[in-house]
C-alpha positions as CSV (number, residue, x, y, z in Angstrom):
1,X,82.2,122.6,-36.6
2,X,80.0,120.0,-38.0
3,X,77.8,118.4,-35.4
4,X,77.5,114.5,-34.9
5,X,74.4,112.4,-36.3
6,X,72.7,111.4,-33.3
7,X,71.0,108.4,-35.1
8,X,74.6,107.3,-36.6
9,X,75.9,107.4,-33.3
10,X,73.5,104.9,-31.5
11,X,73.5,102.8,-34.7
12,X,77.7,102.5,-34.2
13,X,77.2,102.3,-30.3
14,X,74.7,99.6,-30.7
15,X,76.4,97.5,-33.0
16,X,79.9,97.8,-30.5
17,X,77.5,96.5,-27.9
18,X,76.4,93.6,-29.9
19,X,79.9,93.0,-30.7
20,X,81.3,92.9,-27.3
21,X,78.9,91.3,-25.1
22,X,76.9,88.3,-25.2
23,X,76.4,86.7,-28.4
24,X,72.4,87.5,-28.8
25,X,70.7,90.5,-26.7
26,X,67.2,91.2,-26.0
27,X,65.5,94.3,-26.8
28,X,65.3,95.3,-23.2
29,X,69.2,94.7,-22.7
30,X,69.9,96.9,-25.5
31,X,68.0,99.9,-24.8
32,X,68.6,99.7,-20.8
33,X,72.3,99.2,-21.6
34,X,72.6,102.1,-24.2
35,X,70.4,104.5,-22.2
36,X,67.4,105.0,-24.7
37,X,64.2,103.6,-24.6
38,X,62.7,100.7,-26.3
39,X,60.8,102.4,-29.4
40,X,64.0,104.3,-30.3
41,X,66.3,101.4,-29.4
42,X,63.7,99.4,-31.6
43,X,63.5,101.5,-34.7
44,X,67.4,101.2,-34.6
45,X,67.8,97.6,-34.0
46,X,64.8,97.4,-37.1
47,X,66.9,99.3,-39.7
48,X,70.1,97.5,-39.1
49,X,68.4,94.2,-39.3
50,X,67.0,95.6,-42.6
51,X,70.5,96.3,-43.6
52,X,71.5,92.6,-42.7
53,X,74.0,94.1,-40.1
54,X,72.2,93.0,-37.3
55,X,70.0,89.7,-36.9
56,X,67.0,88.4,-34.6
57,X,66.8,85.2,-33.5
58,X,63.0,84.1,-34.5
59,X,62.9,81.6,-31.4
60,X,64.1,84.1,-28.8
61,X,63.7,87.0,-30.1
62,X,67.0,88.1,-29.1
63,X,69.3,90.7,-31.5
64,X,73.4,89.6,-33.0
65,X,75.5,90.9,-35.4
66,X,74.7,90.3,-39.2
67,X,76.7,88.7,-41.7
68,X,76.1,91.9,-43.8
69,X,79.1,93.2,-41.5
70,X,81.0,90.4,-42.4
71,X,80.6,91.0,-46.7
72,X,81.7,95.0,-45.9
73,X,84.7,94.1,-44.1
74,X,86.4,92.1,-47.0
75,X,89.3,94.3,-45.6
76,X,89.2,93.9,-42.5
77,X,89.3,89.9,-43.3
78,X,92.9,90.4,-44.9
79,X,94.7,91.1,-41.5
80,X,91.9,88.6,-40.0
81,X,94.2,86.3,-37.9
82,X,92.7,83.1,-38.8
83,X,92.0,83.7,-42.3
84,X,95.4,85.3,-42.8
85,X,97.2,82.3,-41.2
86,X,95.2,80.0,-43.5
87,X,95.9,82.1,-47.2
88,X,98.9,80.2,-47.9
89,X,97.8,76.4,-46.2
90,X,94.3,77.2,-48.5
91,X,95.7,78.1,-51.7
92,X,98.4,74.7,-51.4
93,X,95.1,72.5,-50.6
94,X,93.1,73.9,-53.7
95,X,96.3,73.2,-55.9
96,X,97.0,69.7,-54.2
97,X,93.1,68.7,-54.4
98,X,92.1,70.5,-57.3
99,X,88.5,71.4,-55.5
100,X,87.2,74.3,-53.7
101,X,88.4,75.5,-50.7
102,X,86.3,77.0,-47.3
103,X,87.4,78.1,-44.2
104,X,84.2,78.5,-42.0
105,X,83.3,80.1,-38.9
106,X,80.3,79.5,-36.1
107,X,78.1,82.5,-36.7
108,X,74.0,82.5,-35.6
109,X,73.1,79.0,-36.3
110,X,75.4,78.0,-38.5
111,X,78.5,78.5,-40.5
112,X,79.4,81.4,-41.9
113,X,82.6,81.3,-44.8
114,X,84.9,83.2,-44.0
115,X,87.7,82.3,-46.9
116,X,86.9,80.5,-50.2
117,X,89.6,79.4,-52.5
118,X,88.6,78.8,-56.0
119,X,88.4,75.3,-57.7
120,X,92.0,75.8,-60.3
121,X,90.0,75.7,-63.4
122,X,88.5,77.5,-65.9
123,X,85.4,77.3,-65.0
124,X,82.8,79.9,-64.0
125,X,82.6,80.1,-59.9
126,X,80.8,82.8,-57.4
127,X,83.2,83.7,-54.3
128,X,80.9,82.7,-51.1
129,X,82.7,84.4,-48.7
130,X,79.3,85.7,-46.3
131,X,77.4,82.8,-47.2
132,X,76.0,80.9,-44.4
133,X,75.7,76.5,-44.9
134,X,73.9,75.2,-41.9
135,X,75.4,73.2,-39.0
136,X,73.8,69.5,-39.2
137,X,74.7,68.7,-42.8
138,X,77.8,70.3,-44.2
139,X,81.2,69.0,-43.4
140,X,82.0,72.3,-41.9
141,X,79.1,72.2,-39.5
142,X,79.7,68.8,-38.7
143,X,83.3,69.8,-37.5
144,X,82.4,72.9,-35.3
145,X,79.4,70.8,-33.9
146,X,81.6,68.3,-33.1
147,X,84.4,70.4,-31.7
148,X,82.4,73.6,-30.0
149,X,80.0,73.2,-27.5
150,X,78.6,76.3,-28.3
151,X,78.0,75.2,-32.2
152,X,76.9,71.8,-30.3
153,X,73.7,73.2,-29.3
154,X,73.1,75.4,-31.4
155,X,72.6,72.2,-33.3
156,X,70.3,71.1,-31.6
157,X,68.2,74.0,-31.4
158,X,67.8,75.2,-34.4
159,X,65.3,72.7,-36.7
160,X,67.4,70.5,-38.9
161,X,66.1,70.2,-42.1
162,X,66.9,67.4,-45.3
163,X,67.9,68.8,-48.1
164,X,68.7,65.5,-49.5
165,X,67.4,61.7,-48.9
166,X,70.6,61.5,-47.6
167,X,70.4,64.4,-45.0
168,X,70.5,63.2,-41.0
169,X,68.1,64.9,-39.3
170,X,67.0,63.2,-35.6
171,X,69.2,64.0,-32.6
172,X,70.5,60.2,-32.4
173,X,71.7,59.6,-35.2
174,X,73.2,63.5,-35.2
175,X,74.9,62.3,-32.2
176,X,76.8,59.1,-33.4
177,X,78.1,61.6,-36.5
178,X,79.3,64.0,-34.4
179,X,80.9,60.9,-32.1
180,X,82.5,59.2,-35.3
181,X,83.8,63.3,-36.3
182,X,85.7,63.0,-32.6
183,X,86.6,59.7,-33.1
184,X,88.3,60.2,-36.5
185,X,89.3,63.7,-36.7
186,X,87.2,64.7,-39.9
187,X,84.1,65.0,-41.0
188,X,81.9,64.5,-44.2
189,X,79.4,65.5,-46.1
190,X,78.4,63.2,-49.4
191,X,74.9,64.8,-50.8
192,X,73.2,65.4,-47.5
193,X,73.0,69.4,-48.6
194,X,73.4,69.5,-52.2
195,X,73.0,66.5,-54.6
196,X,76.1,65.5,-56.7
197,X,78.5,67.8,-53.8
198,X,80.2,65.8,-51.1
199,X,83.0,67.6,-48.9
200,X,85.3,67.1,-46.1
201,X,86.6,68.9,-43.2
202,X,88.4,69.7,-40.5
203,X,88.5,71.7,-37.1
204,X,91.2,74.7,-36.3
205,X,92.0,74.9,-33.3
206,X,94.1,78.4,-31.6
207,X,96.2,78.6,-29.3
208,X,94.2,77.5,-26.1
209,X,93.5,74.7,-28.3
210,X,90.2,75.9,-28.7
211,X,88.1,75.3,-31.7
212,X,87.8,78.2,-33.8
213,X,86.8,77.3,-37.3
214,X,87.3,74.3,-40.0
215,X,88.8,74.0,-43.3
216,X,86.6,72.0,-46.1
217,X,87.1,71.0,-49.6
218,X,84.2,70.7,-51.6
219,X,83.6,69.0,-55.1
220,X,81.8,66.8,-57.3
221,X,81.2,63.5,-55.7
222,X,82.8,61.3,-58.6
223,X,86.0,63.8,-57.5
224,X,85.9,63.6,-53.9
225,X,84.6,60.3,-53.3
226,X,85.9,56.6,-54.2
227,X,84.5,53.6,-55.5
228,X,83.0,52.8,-51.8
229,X,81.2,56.1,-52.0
230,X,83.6,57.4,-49.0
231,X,86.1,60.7,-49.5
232,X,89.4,59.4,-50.8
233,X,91.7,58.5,-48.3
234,X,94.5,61.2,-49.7
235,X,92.0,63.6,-49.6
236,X,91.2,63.3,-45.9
237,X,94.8,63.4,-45.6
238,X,95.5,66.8,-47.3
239,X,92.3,68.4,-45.6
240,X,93.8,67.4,-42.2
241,X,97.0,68.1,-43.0
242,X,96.1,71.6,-43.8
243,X,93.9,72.5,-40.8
244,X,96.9,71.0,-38.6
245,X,99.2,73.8,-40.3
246,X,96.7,76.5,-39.7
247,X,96.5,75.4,-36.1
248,X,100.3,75.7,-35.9
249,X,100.1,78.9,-36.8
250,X,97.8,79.7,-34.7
251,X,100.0,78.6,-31.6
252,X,98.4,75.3,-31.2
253,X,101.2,73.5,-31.2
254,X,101.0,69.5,-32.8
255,X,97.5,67.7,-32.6
């Protein structure tokens, strides 16, 4: 009988642990909680992160999973609960819009995509299911920051950068976006990550009403936006309409 790889074995044990506790872990946590002592829990934790299956946080130093996991388990994402309640809401949006559709999720400091829809044209797109948009300037980000306290700080603590002239980066004025996101349901993002892109989004919430992820449509700015250089008001509509259903199906009942 074939014998077990003992290196495998930690590798899988470590990245259950990772999964099922805290969402970032020290070195110290790890190896004390897996039995095995730092430099072996270390050159473990080292080769996943060089994998991209597990992360370190560069402020804390602490260890999560990796969205590498994420891109291998295209699979597992099909009988995904909240991507698998939003196939058919996503496809109806991209028809109804005629722009890109993202589902996104809080992951590390930011949003990780979870679901992408293609524009319904012709034209040359790249799936970017795994990719990572940050927090403070997408649409998506905007929404989870808004909604989840947890995505809240991370906000705040991570450096928020400006991509764009546009892009809001001091905590005040952070603050009154994420109010007006509350206030209004929806959030936007008109070139304050990529120049000539502008989205909108909106929060899905489960069945304890909790947020746990937004749906965005993203386009050309002369598509999304009107003449007042705001997101069409039918737009706004559909996107909320859409993350409403999703919700629903969740078990979240009417918002």
């Amino acid at each position: 009988m074939a014998r077990n790889i003992q290196s495998l074995e930690r590798a899988a044990a470590m990245l259950r642990l990772l999964a099922g506790g805290e969402r970032r872990l020290g070195l110290s946590d790890v190896a004390s909680s897996l039995g095995l002592a730092k430099g072996t829990a270390h050159g473990i934790l080292r080769t996943l992160q060089a994998e991209g299956f597990v992360e370190q946080d560069p402020a804390s130093g602490r260890y999560q999973l990796g969205a590498e996991l994420l891109r291998l388990g295209n699979s597992y994402l099909d009988v995904h609960e909240l991507r698998a309640r939003a196939l058919v809401w996503t496809d109806d949006l991209a028809r109804a819009s005629g722009e890109s559709v993202y589902v996104g999720v809080l992951h590390q400091s930011g949003v990780l995509i979870m679901h992408h829809v293609f524009r319904p044209d012709d034209s040359r797109q790249v799936l970017e299911v795994g990719a990572m948009q940050p927090l403070h300037s997408t649409a998506l980000g905007k929404v989870l920051s808004a909604y989840d306290p947890v995505a809240h700080t991370q906000a705040h603590e991570v450096e928020r950068e400006a991509f764009t002239p546009r892009t809001v980066t001091d905590g005040t004025g952070f603050e009154e976006i994420l109010s007006l996101t509350r206030a209004r349901g929806w959030a936007s993002d008109v070139e304050e990550t990529w120049e000539g892109v502008a989205s909108v989004a909106a929060p899905i919430h489960d069945r304890r009403r909790m947020p746990v992820g937004a749906v965005a449509v993203a386009g050309a700015v002369e598509r999304v936006c009107g003449e007042s250089g705001e997101p069409r008001a039918a737009l706004v509509a559909s996107v909320r309409d859409c993350a409403r259903a999703v919700s629903r199906d969740l078990g979240a009942g009417r918002f």
